[in-house]
N, C-alpha and C positions, 0 to 999 in steps of 0.2 A: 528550657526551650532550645540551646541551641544543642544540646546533647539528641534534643530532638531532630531540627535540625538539618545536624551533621549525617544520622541513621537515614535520614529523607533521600538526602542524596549519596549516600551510600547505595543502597535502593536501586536508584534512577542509576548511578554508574555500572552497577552490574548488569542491570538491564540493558545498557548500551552496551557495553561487552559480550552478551550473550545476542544478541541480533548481529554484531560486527562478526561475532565467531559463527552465527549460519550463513554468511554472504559469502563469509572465506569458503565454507561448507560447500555453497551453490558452486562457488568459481571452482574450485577443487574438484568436484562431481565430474563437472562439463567440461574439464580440460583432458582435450586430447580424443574429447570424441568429438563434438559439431563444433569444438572451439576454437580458433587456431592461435588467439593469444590469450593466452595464459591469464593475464591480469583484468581481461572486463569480460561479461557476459551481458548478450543481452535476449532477453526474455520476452517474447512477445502472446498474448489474445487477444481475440475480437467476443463480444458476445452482442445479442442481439434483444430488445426488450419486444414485450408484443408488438407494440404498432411497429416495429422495424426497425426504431431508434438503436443507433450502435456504440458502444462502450466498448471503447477503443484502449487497450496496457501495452506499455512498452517499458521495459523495469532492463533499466542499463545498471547493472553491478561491478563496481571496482574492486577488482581482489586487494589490490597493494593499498589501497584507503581504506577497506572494508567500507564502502557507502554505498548506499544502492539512490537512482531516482526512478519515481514512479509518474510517468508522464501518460498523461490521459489526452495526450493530442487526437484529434480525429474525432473524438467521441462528438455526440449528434448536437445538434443544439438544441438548448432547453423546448420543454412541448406545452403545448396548452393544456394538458393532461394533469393531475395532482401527485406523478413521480417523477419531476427534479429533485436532486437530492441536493442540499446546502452541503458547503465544503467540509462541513463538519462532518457530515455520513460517509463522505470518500476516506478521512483520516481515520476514522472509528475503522472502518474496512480494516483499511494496513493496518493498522495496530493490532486486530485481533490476529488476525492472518498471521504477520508475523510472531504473534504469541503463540502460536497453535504451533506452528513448524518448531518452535525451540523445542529440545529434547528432553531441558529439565524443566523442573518447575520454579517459575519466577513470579511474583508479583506485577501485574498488569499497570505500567506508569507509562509515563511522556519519555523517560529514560528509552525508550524501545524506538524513540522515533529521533532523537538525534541524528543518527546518520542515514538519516532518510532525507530528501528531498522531494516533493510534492509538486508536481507542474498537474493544473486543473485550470485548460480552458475558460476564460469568461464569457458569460452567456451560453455557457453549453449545458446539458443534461445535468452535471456534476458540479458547475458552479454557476447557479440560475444568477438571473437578477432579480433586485426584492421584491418586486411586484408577482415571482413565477409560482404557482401553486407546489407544494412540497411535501402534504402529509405522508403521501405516498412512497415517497423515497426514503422514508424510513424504516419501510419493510422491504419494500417489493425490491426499490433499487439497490437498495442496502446486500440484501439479499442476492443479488445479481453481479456484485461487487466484489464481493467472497466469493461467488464462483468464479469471476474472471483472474483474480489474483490468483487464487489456489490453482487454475487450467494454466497460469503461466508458469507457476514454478512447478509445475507438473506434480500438486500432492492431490 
């Protein structure tokens, strides 16, 4: 068991090393063309669902820390509709996202989300309250989520 473990979080550390080494990536890209210091980026989309509801990214990345935060401020507040999505379909998001952008192949863990930071409005689109209808946000907005991440890191 603990030989086991130990390999778990081997795993999860490399995972957080391979996301802290795409962040240095991002900050490294964008230095020196829109960026004028060196050590943070920050990345911004908007996108739009039908009825007009806005899902709002702004991903501040620190070179010299490798962390990035993903702040969903702005975004719309939750609808009467069945696509709010629970906090948990915004973190599924980033996790994939950032799995996709790594260059090699790693195994998909919590490792990948260490140096991330998550800011998701209360009562908004992305983190209803428990009464807010939600099936929907498991696709449609999910769906929607992956496009705004990927339009902000421009993949």
């Amino acid at each position: 068991l603990k030989l086991v473990q130990a390999y778990m979080g081997y795993i999860q550390d490399n995972a957080e090393t391979a996301v802290k080494d795409l962040l240095k990536t991002v900050v490294h890209s964008l230095s020196g063309k829109e960026n004028k210091n060196q050590d943070q980026v920050k990345l911004q989309a908007v996108d739009y669902m039908d009825d007009g509801s806005k899902i709002c990214l702004c991903v501040e990345i620190n070179g010299k820390e490798s962390k990035a935060k993903f702040d969903f401020t702005g975004t719309s507040e939750q609808v009467w509709y069945n696509w709010n999505a629970p906090r948990s379909i915004s973190y599924s998001a980033i996790i994939y996202c950032l799995r996709a952008m790594i260059a090699h192949e790693i195994p998909l863990n919590q490792g990948c989300m260490r140096p991330i930071e998550v800011i998701l409005p209360s009562g908004s689109l992305l983190d209803p309250h428990k009464d807010a209808a939600v099936v929907g946000g498991n696709v449609l907005t999910s769906q929607r989520l992956v496009d705004i991440i990927l339009r902000a890191f421009n993949v």
